[in-house]
C-alpha positions in Angstrom: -204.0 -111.5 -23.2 -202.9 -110.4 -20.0 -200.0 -112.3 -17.8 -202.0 -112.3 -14.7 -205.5 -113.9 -16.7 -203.2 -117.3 -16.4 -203.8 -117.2 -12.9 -207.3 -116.8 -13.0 -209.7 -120.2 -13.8 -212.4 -118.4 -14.8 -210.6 -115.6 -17.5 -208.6 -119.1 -18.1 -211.5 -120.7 -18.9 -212.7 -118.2 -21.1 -209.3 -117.7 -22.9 -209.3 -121.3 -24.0 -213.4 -121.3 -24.8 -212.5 -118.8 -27.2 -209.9 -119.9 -28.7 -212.1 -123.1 -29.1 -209.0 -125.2 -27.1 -210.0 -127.9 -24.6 -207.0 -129.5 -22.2 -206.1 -132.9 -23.8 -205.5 -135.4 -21.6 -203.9 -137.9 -23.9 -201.3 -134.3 -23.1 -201.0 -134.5 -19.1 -202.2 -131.2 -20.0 -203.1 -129.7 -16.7 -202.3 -125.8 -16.0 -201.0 -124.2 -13.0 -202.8 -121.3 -11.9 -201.2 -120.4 -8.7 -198.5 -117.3 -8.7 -197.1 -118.1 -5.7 -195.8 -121.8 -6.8 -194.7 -120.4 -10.5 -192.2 -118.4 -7.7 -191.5 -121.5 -5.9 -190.2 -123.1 -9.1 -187.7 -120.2 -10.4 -186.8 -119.5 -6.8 -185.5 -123.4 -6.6 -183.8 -122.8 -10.3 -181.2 -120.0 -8.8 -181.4 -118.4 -12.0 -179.7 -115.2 -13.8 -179.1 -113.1 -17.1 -175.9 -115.7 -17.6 -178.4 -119.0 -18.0 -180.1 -120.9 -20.9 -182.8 -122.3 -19.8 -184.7 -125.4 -21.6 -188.2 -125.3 -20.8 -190.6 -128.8 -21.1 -193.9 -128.5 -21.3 -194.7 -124.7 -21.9 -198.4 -125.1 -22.2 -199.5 -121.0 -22.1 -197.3 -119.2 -20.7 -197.5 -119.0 -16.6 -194.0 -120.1 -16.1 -192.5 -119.5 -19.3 -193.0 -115.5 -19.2 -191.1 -115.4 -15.5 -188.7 -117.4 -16.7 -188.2 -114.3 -20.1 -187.8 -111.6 -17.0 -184.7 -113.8 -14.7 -182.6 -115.5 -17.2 -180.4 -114.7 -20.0 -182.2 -116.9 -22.9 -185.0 -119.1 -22.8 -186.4 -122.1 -24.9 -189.2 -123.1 -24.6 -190.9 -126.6 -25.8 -194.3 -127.5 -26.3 -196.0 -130.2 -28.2 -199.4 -129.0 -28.5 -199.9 -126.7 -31.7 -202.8 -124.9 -30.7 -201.1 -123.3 -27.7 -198.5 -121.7 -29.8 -200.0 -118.7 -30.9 -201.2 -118.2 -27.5 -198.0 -118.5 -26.0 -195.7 -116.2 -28.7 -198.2 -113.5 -28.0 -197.5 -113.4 -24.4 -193.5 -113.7 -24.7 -193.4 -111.7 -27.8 -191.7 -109.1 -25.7 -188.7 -111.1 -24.8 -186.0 -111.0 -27.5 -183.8 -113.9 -26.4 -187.3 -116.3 -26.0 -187.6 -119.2 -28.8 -190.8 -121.1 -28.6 -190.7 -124.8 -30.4 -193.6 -126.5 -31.1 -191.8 -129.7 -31.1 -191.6 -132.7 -29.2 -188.9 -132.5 -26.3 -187.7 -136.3 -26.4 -186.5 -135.0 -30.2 -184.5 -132.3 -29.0 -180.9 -132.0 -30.3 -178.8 -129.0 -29.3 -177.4 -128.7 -32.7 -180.3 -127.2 -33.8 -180.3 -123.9 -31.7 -179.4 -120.8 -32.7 -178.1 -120.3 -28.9 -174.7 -122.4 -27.8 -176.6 -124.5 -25.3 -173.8 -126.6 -23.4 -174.4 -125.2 -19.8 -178.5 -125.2 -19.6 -180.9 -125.5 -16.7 -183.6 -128.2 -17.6 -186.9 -126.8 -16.1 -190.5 -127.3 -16.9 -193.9 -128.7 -15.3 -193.6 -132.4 -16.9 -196.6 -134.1 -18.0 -197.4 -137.2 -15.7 -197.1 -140.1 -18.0 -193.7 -139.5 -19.4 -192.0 -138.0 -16.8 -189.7 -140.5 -16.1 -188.5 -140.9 -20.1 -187.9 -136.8 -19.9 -185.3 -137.4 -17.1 -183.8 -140.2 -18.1 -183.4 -138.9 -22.2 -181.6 -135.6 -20.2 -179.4 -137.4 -18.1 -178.0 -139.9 -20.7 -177.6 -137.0 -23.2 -173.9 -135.9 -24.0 -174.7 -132.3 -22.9 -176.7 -132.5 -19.8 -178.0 -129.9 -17.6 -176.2 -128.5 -15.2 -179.3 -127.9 -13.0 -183.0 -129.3 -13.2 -186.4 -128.1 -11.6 -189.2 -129.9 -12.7 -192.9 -130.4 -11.3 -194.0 -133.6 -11.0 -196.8 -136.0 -9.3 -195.7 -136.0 -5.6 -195.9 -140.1 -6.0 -192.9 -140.0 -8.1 -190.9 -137.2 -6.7 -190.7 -139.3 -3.5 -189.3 -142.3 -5.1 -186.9 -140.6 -6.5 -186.0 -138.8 -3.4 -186.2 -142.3 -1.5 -183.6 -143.5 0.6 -182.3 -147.5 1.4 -183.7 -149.5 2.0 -186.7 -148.0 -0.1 -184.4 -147.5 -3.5 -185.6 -149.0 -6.9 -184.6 -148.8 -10.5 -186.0 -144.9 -11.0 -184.7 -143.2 -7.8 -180.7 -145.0 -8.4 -181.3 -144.0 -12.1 -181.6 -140.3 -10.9 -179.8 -140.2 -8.0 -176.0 -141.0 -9.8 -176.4 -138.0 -11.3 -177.4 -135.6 -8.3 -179.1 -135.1 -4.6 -182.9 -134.5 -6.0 -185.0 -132.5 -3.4 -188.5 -132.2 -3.0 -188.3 -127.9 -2.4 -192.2 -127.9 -2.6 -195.3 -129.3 -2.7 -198.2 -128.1 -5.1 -201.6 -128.9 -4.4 -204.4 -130.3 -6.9 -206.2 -127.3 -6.3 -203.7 -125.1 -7.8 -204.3 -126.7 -11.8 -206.7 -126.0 -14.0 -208.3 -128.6 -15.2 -207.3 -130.1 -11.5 -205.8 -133.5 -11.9 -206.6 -136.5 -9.7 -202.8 -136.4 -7.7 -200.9 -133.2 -5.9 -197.7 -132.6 -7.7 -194.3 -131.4 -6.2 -191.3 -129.5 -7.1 -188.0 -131.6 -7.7 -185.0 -130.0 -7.8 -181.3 -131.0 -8.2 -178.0 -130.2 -9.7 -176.4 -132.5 -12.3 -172.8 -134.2 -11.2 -170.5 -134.6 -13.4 -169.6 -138.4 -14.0 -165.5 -138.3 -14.9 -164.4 -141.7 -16.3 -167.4 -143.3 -15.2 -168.8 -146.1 -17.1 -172.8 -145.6 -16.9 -173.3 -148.3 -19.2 -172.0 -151.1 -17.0 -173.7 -149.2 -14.0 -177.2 -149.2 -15.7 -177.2 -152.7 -16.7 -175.8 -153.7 -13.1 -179.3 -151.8 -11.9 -181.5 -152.9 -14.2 -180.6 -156.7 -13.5 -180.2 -155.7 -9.7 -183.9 -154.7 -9.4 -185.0 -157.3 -12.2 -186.8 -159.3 -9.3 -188.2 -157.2 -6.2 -188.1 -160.9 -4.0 -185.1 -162.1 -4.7 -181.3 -161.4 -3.5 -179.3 -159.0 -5.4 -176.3 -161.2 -5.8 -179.1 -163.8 -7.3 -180.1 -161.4 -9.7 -177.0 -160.0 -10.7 -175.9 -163.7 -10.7 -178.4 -164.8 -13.2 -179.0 -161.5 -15.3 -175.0 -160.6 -15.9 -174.5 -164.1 -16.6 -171.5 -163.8 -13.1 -170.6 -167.2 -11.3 -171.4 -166.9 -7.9 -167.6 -167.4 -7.1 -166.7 -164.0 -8.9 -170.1 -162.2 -7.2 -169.2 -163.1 -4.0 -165.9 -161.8 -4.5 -167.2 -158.4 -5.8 -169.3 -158.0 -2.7 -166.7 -158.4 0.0 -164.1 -155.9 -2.1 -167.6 -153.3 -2.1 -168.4 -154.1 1.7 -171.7 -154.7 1.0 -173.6 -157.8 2.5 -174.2 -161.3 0.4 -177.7 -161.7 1.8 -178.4 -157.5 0.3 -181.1 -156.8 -1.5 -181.2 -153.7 -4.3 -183.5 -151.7 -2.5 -181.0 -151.7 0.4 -178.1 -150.3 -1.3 -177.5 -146.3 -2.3 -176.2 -144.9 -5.2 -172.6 -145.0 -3.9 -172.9 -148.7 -2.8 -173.9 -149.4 -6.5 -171.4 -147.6 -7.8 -168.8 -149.5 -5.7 -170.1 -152.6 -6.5 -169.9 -151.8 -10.9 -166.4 -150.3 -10.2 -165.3 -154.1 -8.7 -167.1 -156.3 -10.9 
């Protein structure tokens, strides 16, 4: 198989015909076919012969094989057996390129032959668990130090979205780094196309020192427990608070009693867990 076939439907088409494979979509599986994003996305990941990179989601090849030529080692994951031989043949030329035909919410870096401590998480996620794939990656001990990652435009906007506009996913993702949207990907550009454009998210990953994410995660998660409502009533009636101690907390945060939790950013939320 040649690289450049991935870019074509048709030779696409017939490369999966023949090798009797038919895009799941119990998978996401939905392939991109256009070079000029597949540049987009390891122009956004700043990457050289120093970095590991993780890759989600490998499906045949189109961005794993750019990612073999820029950066130092390469892993890349991908659920769906019958792509593998597929995608060893085309990387069998890079040395430092391990293929896993493993589930990525399993993976464990004790398992690599590679010291990966200091990886750049990149990869075109599918749809339907996009949101678990972040969030497994940001709780892990050894987190990424830099993430570019495709996604349905939908969800890269809430995650980019500012107060008053916040919810539970974009404060979840936003403690641990400024996401971007650094472009937008077109329907038109997959094979099968899906029903939604896609976009490119990209961010680096803070590091949280002496930070309790525990106690900031369940503040959010009661915070946005009821869109309607107050925050202090939620927080009041999911952390089990007195409204004497809440209304302390708010005046040492500076944030206002009558707030909701769409209206506060990251940094107001973690104010207000630092007082509690």
């Amino acid at each position: 198989m040649i690289y450049t076939d991935l870019f074509s439907p048709s030779k696409l088409s017939s490369l999966l015909s023949a090798n009797h494979i038919y895009p799941k979509k119990s998978l996401g599986q939905n392939f991109l076919i256009d070079k000029n994003n597949v540049e987009k996305i390891i122009s956004s990941a700043h990457l050289d012969k120093n970095d590991t990179v993780l890759e989600v989601g490998a499906g045949l090849g189109a961005l794993t094989y750019s990612l073999g030529e820029r950066a130092g080692h390469v892993v890349a994951y991908e659920i769906d057996s019958r792509l593998i031989p597929i995608l060893k043949e085309l990387v069998k030329e890079f040395r430092t390129m391990e293929v896993r035909n493993e589930d990525i919410l399993k993976f464990q870096i004790s398992n690599f032959k590679y010291q990966i401590f200091d990886y750049k998480l990149i990869g075109n996620l599918p749809y339907y668990i996009t949101s678990r794939i972040l969030r497994y990656f940001l709780s892990a001990e050894h987190k990424p130090k830099r993430v570019v990652v495709t996604i349905q435009k939908e969800i890269a906007e809430r995650i980019c979205a500012k107060p008053p506009n916040m919810s539970l996913l974009s404060a979840s993702i936003q403690l641990h780094g400024e996401p971007k949207i650094v472009a937008r990907i077109s329907k038109n550009c997959f094979f099968p196309r899906p029903n939604v454009d896609s976009a490119v998210l990209a961010f680096d990953v803070r590091e949280l020192k002496n930070f309790d994410e525990d106690s900031f995660f369940t503040a959010i998660k009661a915070g946005f427990a009821h869109k309607r409502k107050l925050l202090i009533r939620n927080l009041e009636r999911g952390l089990s608070l007195s409204k004497e101690h809440l209304n302390n907390v708010f005046s040492a945060a500076g944030i206002a009693k009558n707030a909701r939790a769409e209206q506060l950013g990251v940094e107001e939320w973690i104010k207000l867990t630092q007082n509690f």
